[in-house]
N, C-alpha and C positions, 0 to 999 in steps of 0.2 A: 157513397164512399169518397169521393172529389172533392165534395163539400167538409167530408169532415177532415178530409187533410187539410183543405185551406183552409178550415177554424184552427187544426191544432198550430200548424206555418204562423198564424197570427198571433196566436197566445205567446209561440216560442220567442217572438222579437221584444216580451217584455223579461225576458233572464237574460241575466250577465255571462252565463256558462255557455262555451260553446256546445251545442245539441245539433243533432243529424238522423235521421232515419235511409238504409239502404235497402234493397230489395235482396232476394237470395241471391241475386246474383252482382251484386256489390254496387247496382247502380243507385245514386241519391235520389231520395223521393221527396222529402223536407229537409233543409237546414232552417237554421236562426242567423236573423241581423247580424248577432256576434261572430259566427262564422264565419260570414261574409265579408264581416269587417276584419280580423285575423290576416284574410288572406288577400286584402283588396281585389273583392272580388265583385261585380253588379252584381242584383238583385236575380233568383233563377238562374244565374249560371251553369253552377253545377249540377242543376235539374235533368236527370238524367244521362249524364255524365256517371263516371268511373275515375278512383283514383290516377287512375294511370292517366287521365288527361290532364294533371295540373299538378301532379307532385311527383318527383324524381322515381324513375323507374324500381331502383331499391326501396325505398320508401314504401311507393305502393305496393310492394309483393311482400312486403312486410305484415303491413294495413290487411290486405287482401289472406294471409296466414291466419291472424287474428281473426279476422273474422267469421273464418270456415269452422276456426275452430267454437266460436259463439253459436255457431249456427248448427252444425254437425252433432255437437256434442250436448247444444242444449244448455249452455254454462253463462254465466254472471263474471264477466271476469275485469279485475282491475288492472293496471297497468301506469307505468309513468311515459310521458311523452315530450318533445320539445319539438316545437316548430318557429321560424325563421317568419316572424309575423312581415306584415306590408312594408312600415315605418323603420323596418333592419334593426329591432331589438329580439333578440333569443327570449322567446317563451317557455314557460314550464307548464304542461296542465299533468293532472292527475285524470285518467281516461276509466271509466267504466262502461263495459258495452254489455247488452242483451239482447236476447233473444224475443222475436214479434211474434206470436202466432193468430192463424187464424180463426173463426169460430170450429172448426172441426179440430184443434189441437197443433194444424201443420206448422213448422218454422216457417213462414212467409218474410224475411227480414232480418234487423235488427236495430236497436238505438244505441248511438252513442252521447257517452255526455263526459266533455272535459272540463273540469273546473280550473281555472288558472292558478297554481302553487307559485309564481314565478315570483311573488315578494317572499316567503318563505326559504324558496330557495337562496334566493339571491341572500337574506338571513343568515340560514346553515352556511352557507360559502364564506360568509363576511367571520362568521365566528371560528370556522374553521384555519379559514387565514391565521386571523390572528392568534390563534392560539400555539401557531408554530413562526410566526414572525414578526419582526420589530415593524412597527408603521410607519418609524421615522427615515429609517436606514433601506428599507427592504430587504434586513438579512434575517437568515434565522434565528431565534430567538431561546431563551434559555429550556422553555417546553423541547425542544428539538433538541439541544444539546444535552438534556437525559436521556436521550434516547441514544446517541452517539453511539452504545456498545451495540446495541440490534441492527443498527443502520449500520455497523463495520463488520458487523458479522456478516448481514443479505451478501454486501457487495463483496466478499470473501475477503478481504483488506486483512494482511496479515502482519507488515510491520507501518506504525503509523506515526507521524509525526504531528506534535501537539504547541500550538503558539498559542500565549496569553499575553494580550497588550494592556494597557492599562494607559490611558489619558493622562497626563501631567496637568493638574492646577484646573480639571474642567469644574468645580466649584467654583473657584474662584474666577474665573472665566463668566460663569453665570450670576454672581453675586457682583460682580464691578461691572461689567460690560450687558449685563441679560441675557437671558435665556437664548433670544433668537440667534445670538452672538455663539453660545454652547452648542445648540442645537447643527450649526454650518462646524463645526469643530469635531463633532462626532460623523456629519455626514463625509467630512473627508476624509476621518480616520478608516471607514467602512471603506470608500473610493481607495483609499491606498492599499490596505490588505487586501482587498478583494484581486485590485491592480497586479499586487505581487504575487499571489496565487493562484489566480489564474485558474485555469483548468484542474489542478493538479487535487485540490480539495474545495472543502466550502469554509467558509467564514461564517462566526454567529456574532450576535454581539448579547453578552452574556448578562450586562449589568449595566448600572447606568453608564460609566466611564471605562468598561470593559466589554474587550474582543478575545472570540479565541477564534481561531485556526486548526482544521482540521487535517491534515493531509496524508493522503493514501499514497501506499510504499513508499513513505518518505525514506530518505539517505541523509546523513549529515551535510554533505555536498550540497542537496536538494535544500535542507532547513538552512543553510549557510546563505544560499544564493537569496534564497525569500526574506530574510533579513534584511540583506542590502541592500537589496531594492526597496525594503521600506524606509531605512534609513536614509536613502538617498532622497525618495521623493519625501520625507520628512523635511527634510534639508530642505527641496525646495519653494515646500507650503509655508517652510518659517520665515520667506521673506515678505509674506502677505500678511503678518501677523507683527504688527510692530512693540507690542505692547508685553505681551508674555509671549516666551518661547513657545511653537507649540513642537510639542515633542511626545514620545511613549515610552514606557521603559516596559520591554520585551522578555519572557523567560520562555522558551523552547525543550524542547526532550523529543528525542525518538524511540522507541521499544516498538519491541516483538511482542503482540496482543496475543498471544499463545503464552507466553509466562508472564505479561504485566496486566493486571485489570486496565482496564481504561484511565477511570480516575483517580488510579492512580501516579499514571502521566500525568494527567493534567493538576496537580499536586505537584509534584516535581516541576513542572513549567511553571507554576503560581508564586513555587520558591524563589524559581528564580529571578521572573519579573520583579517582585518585592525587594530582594536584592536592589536590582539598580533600579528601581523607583527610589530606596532610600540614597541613593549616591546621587540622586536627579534632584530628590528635596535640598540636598546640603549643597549643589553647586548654586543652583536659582537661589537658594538664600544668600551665598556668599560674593553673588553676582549682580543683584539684581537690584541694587541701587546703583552701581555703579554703570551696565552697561544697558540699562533700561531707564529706571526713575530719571536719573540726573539727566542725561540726555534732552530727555520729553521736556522735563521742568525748564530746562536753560530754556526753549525755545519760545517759552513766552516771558519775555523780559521784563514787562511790568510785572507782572507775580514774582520774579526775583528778586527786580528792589524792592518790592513793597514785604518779602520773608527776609531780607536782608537788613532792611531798617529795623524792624520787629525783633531781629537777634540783640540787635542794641537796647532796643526801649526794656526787652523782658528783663536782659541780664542788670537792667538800674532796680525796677523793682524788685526783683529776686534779690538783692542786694539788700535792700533796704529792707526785705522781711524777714531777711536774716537767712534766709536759704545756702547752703553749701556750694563749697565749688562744684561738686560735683551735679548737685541740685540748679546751679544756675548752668553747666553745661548739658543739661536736661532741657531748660526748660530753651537754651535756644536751638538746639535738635528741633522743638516742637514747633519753634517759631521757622526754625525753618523750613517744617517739611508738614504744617499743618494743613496745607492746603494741595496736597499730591494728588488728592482724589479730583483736583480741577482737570488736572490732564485728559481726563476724558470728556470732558464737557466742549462743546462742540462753542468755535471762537465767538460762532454769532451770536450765542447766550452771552458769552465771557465779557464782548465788546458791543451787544447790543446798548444803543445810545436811548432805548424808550424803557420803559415800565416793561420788565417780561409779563408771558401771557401767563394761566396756571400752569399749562404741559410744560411751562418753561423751568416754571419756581419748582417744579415738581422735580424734573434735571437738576435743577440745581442743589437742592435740597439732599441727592445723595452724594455729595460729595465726602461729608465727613465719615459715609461709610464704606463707599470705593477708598479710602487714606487710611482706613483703618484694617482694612483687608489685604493692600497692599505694604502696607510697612508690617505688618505682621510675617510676611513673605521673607523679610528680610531682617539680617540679625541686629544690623546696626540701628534699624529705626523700632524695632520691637517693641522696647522696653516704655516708648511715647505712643504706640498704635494706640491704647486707652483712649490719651488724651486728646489726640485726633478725633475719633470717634465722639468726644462729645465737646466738641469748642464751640456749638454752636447751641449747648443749653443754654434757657433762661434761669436766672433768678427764680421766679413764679412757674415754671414748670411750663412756659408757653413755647420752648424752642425745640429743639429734634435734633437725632432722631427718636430719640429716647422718651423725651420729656420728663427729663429728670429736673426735680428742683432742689433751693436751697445748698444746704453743705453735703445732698448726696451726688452735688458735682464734683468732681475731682480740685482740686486746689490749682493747681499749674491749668485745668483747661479753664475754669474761672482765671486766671490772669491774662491767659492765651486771646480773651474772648473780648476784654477791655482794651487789651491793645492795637489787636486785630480790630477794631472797633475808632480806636479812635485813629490810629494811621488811615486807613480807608476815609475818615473823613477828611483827612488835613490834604489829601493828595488827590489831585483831579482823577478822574473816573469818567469814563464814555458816555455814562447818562448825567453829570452834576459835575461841576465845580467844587474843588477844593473849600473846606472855611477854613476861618480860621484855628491857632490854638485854644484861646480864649472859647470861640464859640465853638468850638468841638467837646469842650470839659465843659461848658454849662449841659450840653447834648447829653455825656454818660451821666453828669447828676441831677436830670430830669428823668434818668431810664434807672439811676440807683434803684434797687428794693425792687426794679420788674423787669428789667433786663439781667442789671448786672449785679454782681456783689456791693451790696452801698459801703461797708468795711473797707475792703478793697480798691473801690472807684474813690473814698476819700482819703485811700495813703497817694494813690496814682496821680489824681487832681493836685497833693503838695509835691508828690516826685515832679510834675513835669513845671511846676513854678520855680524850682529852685535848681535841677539840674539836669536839665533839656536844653 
């Protein structure tokens, strides 16, 4: 009999399951390697040992329940278990225990065998999360906010109060600046609401650019205070943000969940957000050359004269093509406000004195769509965001970001593009030397027909021989 437990003991160290056999009277008579290892335990340890020498007192009167009941009864029973392995990681096994008997039929025993569930579990956990919460924010998520009415009924919540915030401009936020730029702009709007609510309710965040607010026996008093406080730390995150205001525009409602459905608060709150979300669009439009663009723009000087000479050079050819007044005070809007999407390019690309790398050109290269996103923001430059957007197509369809060719360029950013073109050459630059006039217009009529409009490049070539 000695012999054949120490064959089965040897077999068992080649499975992964932890296995064990006990006597009726709960002492160990084999484990397996895995066992052993589970619990950093030596070799034989537990050999005739009892639960109660190595695992917490409840534990083992637990272990010890179970298994009178395996033995008494004569039963196969399964069971889920965790145990607190050597290395301090939570395990999961799934446990089945039976009964031993002897050749006469006695229970003399039984085995146990746990399989380790513990990546499954840890699975179920991970989808469960996520299916009631955002990954980015850590709040709860719009799965959980349909649930809102059963979750106010549990907690007996009988008058409730309901906030909908809503982001101002986090597209655009993500489209000029990127994502990772969006991404810190949402998690502080979470930080703020959560801030001003406190205790009082939960916060979810509903949609991309959308938070609500839950709060239990709100008071108008109570939704008045919660406001402020987010307005005020609004206030204070918008001096970290120099670029767009960051801001929310807010709609709130309190009712009695005895005569209002749920969502239908929160309907009433979405009114009202929308509201001054549209009063927040028409101020940032009516503002936002003046106490943002301009600003930014002044403070790199050379980008100023060099949109400053260009108002002059465009309004001679506009002139000469016969373009209106109102058409020439078109196109020097564009001359002067074609390059806004620089603002965000970082100075060292701007005044870098070598050849940028790719990651560079690549920076660089969104600029006419940061300028075209940004003047669209605003009503004065609107009407040019187009032409912004593509002053840097080619002729041949080789330029971006569009790679539009031929005459399906816009007219004004083809002239935008020739003179932007040849100012850049006549004026010293952090990596080159100025040339001259001369060789700057042999330059655009060697790129005529694959850069630029050859039409075009030869009214420009006799504008600037005769009056420049």
């Amino acid at each position: 009999m000695e012999h054949s437990f120490e064959l089965a003991a040897s077999m068992l160290n080649y499975v992964s399951d932890i296995i064990w056999m006990k006597d009726i009277n709960g002492h160990y008579i084999i484990v397996s390697d895995s066992f052993n290892t589970l619990y950093g335990l030596p070799p034989k340890y537990v050999i005739g040992k009892t639960d109660f020498d190595f695992h917490p007192a409840e534990q083992a009167i637990e272990y010890r329940k179970q298994d009178q009941i395996v033995c008494e009864q004569r039963l196969i029973t399964a069971s889920k278990d965790s145990q607190l392995a050597a290395d301090g990681e939570k395990r999961f096994f799934e446990v089945n225990r039976l009964p031993v008997c002897d050749a006469a039929g006695r229970v003399i025993g039984l085995i146990g065998i746990g399989r380790d569930i513990t990546s499954q579990v840890r699975i179920r956990e991970y989808l469960k999360y996520f299916s009631y919460y955002d990954p980015l924010t850590g709040l709860y998520n719009h799965n959980y906010f349909e649930e809102m009415p059963y979750k106010l009924h549990k907690r007996q919540v009988q008058v409730a109060g309901v906030l909908i915030c809503d982001i101002d401009n986090l597209k655009l936020v993500n489209d000029i600046i990127g994502r990772d730029a969006g991404d810190q702009w949402l998690k502080a709007a979470s930080n703020i609401i959560k801030s001003a609510v406190s205790q009082q309710g939960i916060v979810l965040r509903t949609g991309g650019d959308e938070f609500a607010g839950v709060i239990y026996n709100a008071t108008p008093e109570i939704m008045h205070s919660i406001i402020q406080s987010i307005r005020q730390q609004l206030k204070e995150e918008r001096k970290q943000h120099n670029l767009l205001p960051f801001n929310m525009a807010i709609g709130h409602v309190v009712g009695d969940l005895s005569q209002n459905d749920f969502f239908s608060l929160v309907k009433r709150a979405e009114a009202g957000m929308y509201q001054e979300k549209m009063r927040h669009i028409q101020l940032i439009s009516s503002n936002l050359l003046k106490t943002v663009i301009n600003p930014l723009f002044m403070q790199d000087t050379s980008l100023c004269r060099h949109c400053e000479r260009m108002q002059h050079t465009v309004a001679c050819l506009g002139a000469a093509l016969g373009f209106t007044e109102e058409g020439i005070n078109q196109l020097r809007l564009l001359a002067q406000f074609h390059d806004i999407g620089k603002v965000l390019i970082p100075e060292t690309i701007l005044e870098k004195p070598g050849p940028l790398s790719a990651d560079e050109w690549a920076i660089m290269h969104r600029h006419p769509e940061t300028g075209f996103h940004l003047a669209k923001l605003t009503v004065e430059l609107a009407p040019v965001a187009d032409w912004i957007l593509k002053h840097h197509e080619w002729w041949n369809g080789a330029g971006y970001p569009l790679g539009l060719a031929g005459l399906d360029i816009p007219l004004e950013a083809r002239i935008i593009h020739i003179v932007d073109a040849y100012d850049a050459m006549t004026h010293d630059r952090s990596y080159r030397k100025a040339i001259s006039p001369a060789a700057a217009a042999k330059e655009l009529q060697a790129l005529a027909g694959i850069e630029f409009d050859p039409d075009l490049v030869k009214r420009f070539v006799e504008l600037i021989g005769c009056e420049l």
